[in-house]
C-alpha positions as CSV (number, residue, x, y, z in Angstrom):
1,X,-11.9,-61.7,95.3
2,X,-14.8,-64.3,94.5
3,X,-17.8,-63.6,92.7
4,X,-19.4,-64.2,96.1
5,X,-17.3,-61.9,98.6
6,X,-17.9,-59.0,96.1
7,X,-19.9,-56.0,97.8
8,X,-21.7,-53.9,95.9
9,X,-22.6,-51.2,99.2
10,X,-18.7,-51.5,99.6
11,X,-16.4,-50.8,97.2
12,X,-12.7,-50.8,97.5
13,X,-11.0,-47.2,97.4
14,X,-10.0,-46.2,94.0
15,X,-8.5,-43.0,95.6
16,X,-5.9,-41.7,92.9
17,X,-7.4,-43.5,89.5
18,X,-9.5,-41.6,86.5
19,X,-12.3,-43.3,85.2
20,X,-14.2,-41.9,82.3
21,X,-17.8,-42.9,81.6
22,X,-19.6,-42.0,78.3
23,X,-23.6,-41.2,78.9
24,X,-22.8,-40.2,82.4
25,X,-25.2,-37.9,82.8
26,X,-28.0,-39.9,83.3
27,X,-29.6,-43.7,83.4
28,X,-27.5,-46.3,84.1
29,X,-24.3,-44.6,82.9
30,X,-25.2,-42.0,85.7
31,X,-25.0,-44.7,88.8
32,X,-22.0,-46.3,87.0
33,X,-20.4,-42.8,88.0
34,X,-22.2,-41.9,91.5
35,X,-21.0,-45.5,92.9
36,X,-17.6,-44.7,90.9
37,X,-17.0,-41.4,92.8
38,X,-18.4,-42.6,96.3
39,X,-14.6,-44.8,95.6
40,X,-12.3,-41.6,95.7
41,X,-11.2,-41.9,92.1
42,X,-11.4,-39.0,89.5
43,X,-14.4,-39.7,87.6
44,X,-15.3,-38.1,84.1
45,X,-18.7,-38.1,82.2
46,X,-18.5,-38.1,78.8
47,X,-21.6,-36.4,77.8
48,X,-22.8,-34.5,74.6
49,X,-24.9,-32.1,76.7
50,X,-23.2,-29.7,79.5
51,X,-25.8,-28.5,81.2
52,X,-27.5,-32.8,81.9
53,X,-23.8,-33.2,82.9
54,X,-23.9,-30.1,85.2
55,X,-26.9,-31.2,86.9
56,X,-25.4,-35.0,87.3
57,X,-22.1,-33.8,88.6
58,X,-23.9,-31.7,91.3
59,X,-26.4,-34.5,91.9
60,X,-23.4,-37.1,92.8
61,X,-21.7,-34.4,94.9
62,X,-24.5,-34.0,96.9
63,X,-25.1,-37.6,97.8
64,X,-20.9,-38.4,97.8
65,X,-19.2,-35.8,99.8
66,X,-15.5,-34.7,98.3
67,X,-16.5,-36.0,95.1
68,X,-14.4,-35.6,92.1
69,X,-16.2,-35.3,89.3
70,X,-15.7,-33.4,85.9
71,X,-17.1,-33.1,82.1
72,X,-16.0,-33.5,78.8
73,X,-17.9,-32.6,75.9
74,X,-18.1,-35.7,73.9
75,X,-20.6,-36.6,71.2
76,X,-20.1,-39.7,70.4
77,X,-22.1,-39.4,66.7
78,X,-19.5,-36.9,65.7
79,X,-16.1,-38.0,65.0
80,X,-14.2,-34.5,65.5
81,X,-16.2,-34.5,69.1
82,X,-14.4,-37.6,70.0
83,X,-11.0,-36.1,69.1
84,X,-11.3,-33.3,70.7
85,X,-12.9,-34.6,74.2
86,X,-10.0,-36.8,74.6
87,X,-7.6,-33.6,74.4
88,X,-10.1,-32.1,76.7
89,X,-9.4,-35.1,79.7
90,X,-6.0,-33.3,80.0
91,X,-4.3,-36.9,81.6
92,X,-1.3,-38.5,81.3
93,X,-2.9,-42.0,82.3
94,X,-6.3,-43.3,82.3
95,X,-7.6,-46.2,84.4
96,X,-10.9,-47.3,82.9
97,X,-13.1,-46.0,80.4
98,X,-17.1,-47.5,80.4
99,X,-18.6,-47.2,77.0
100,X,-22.3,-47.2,78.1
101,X,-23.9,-44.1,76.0
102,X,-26.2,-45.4,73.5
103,X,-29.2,-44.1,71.9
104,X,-32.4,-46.1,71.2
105,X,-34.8,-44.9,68.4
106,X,-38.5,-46.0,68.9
107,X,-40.1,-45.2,65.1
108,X,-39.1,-44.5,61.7
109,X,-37.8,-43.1,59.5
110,X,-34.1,-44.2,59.9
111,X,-31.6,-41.4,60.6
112,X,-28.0,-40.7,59.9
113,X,-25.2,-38.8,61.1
114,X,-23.5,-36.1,59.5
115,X,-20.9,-38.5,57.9
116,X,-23.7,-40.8,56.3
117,X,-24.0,-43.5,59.1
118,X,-27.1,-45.2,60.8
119,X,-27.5,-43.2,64.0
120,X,-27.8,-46.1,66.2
121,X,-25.1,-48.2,64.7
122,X,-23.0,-45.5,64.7
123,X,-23.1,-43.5,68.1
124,X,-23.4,-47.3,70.3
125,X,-20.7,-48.4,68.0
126,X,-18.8,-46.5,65.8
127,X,-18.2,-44.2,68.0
128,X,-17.4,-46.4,70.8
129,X,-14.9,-47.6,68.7
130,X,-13.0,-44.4,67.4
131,X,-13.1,-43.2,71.5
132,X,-10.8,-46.2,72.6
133,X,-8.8,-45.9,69.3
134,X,-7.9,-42.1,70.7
135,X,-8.0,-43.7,74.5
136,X,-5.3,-46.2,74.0
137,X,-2.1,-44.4,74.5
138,X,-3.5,-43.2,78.0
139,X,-5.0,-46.8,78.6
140,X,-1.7,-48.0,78.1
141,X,0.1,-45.9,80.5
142,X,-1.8,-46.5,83.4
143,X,-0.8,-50.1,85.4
144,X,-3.9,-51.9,84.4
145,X,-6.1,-50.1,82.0
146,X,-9.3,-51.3,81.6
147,X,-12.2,-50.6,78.5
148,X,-15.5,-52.0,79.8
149,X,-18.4,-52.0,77.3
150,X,-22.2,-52.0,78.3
151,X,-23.6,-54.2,76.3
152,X,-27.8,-55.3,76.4
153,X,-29.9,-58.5,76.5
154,X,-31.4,-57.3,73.7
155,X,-28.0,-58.3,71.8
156,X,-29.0,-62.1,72.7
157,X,-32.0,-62.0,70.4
158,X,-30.5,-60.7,67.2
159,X,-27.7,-61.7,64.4
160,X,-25.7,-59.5,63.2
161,X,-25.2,-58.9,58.9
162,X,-22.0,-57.7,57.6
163,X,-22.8,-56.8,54.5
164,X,-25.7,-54.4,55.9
165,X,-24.1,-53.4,59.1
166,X,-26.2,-49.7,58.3
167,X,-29.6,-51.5,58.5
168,X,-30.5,-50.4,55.0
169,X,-32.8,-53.4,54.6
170,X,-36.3,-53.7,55.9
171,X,-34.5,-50.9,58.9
172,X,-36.7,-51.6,62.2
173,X,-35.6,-49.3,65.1
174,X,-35.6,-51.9,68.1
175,X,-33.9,-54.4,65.5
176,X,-31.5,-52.0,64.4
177,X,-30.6,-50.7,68.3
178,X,-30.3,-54.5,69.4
179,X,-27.3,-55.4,66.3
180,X,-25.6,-51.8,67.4
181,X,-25.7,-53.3,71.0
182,X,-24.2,-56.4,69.8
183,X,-21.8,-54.6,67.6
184,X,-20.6,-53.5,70.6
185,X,-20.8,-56.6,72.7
186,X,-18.4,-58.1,70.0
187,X,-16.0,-55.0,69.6
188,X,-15.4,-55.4,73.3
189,X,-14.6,-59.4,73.0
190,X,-12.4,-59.1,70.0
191,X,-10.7,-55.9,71.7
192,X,-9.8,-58.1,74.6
193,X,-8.4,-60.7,71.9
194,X,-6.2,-58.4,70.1
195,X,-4.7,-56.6,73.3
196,X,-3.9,-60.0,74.4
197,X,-2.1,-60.6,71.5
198,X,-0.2,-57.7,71.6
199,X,1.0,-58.5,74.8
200,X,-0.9,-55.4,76.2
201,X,-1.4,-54.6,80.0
202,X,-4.7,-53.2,79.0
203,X,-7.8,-55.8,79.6
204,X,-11.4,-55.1,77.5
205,X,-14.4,-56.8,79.7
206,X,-18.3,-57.1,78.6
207,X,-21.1,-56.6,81.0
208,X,-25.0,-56.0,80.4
209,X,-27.3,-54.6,83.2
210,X,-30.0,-57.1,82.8
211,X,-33.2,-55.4,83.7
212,X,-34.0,-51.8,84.3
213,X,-36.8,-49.8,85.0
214,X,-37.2,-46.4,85.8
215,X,-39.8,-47.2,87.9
216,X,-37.6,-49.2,90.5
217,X,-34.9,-46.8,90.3
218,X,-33.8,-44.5,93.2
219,X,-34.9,-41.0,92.4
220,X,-31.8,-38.4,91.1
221,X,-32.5,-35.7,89.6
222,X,-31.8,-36.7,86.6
223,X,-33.7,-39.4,84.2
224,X,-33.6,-41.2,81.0
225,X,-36.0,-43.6,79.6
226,X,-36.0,-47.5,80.0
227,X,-34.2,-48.9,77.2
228,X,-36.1,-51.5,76.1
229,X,-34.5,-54.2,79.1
230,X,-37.5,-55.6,80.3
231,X,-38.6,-59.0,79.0
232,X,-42.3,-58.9,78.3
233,X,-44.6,-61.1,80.7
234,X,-42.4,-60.4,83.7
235,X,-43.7,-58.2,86.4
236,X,-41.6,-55.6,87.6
237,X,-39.4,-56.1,91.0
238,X,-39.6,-59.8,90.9
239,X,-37.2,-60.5,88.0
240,X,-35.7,-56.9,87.3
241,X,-34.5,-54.1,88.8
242,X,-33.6,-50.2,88.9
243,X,-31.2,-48.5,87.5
244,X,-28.8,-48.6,90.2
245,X,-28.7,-51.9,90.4
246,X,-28.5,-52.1,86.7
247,X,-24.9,-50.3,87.5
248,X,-23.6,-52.8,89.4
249,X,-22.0,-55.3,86.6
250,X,-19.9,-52.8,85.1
251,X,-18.5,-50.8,88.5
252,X,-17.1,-54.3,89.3
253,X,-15.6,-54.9,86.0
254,X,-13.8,-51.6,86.4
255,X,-12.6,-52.1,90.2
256,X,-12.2,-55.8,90.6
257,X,-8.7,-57.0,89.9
258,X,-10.0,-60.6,89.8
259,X,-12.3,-59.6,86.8
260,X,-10.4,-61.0,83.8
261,X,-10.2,-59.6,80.1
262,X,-12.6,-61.3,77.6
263,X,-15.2,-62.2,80.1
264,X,-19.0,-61.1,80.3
265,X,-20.2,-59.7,83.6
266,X,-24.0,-59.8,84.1
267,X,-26.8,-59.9,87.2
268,X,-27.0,-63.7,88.7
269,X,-30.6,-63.8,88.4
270,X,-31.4,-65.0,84.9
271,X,-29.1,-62.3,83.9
272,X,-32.5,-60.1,84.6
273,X,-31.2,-59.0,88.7
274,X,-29.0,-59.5,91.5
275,X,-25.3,-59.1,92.2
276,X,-22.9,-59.4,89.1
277,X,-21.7,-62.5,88.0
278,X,-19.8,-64.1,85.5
279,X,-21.6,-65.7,82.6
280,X,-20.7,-67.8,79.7
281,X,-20.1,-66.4,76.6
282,X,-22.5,-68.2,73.6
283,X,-23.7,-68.1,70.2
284,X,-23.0,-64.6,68.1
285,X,-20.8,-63.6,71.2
286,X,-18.5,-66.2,71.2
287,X,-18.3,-65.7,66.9
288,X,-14.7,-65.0,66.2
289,X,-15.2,-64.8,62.6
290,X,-18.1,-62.4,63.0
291,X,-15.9,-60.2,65.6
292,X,-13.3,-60.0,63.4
293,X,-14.7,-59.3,60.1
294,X,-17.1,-56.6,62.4
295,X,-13.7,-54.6,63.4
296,X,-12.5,-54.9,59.8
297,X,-15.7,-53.5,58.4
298,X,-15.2,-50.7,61.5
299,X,-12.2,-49.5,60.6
300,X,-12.8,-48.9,57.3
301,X,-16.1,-46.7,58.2
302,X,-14.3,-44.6,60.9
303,X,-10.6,-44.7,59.6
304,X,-9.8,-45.4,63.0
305,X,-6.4,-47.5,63.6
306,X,-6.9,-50.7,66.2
307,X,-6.6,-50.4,70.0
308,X,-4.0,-52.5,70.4
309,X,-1.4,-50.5,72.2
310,X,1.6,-52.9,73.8
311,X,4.1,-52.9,76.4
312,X,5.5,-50.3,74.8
313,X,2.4,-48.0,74.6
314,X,2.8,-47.5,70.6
């Protein structure tokens, strides 16, 4: 299926697949499941807070009738939490995962987790990373397992430092949220490298949402804040968009078969709106180097062993 036949008011039927989406309790991580469920596939949201997860399951099985949706407690700041929430999925196969939770700190002073790393870095990131560490064994066993990472624009305007990964220089919160988001961004390339190299059947794809604004999003009850999307100078509507369309890239990088691992997924217009497309992957993003010495740097903080189950599932 072209980039131009795609649908995004008609998706195919993903009746029988299990899809789990971290921060799907609300935002954009919240349409990534509604549109996931309105497919017939088993959705999970991978949320830190059961009652917001409540609320969004019942909100999705109001608007999709027959909706299969469930919770697992999963915080991804919290290393045991991550263990234990992939026990909780109870599956012997898992189609897709969409690492989209993230948190986004507006002020000082710079916060840690209980195991001594920088809060943003390290629940956009880190944790990110350790889930699809404990996710590859089911990855592997479906036909076509898929990792999709959310990445953001703001990741475009940044450069990443190795040697202060934890922001522990000059820390500035939107700085410091924009290199976790490109953390990410890289993690899901260099994923995509490895599992290729392992001869895996498992793919990793990258999307962004562009532009998203509470404001043009369709109302649910359930909200999060704008993270920080928007371009300044640009007046809403004409060159962004809500949070359901914001959505869009990574449903199609988790149901398209003609999506291919390693490639970045973002809305056609200036990568701000529209229908997903593919885009060309530039500058830090296309670092191989940086990716690599990123994962090696991320290992060593979590302990976590790479996701690079093969044929085999190992």
């Amino acid at each position: 299926m072209s980039a131009h036949s795609w649908d995004v008011r008609r998706l195919p039927s993903a009746e029988g697949r299990n899809f789990l989406v971290t921060g799907g309790n609300a935002g954009i991580g919240y349409f990534v499941a509604e549109q996931l469920a309105g497919t017939g596939a088993t959705v999970i949201l991978g949320s830190r807070d059961p009652a917001k997860a409540s609320a969004a399951a019942r909100s999705i099985g109001g608007r999709v009738p027959g909706a299969r949706v469930r919770h697992v407690p999963l915080d991804l700041a919290d290393p045991s939490s991550i263990e234990a929430g992939v026990a909780a999925l109870r599956l012997e196969s898992l189609d897709a995962v969409v690492c989209n939770a993230g948190v986004l700190l507006d002020h000082p002073p710079r916060r840690e987790t209980d195991d001594g790393h920088e809060l943003m870095f390290a629940t956009n990131h880190l944790g990110h990373f350790v889930l699809v560490s404990w996710l590859a064994p089911l990855l592997a066993a479906a036909p076509a397992g898929r990792v999709v990472t959310v990445g953001s624009l703001t990741a475009k305007s940044v450069t990443l430092d190795l040697d202060d990964l934890q922001s522990l220089r000059d820390y500035r919160p939107k700085r410091a949220y924009a290199r976790s988001k490109l953390a990410q961004m890289l993690f899901g390339f260099e994923l995509d490298r490895r599992l290729r190299a392992a001869g895996a059947s498992t793919s990793s794809v990258v999307t962004h949402p562009g532009g998203a604004l509470d404001s043009l999003t369709p109302s649910r009850p359930v909200r999060s804040r704008t993270t920080g999307e928007l371009r300044p100078g640009l007046p809403a509507g004409l060159l962004v968009q809500g949070k359901e369309a914001a959505a869009w890239p990574a449903v199609r990088a988790v149901l398209d078969p003609s999506v291919r691992g390693g490639q970045l997924w973002g809305p056609r217009v200036f990568g701000l709106r529209g229908r997903p497309v593919p885009e060309p992957v530039r500058g830090d993003l296309a670092d191989t180097a940086l990716a690599a010495g990123l994962w090696a740097a991320s290992a060593d903080l979590t302990g976590a062993a790479a996701a690079t189950a093969g044929p085999a599932g190992a």
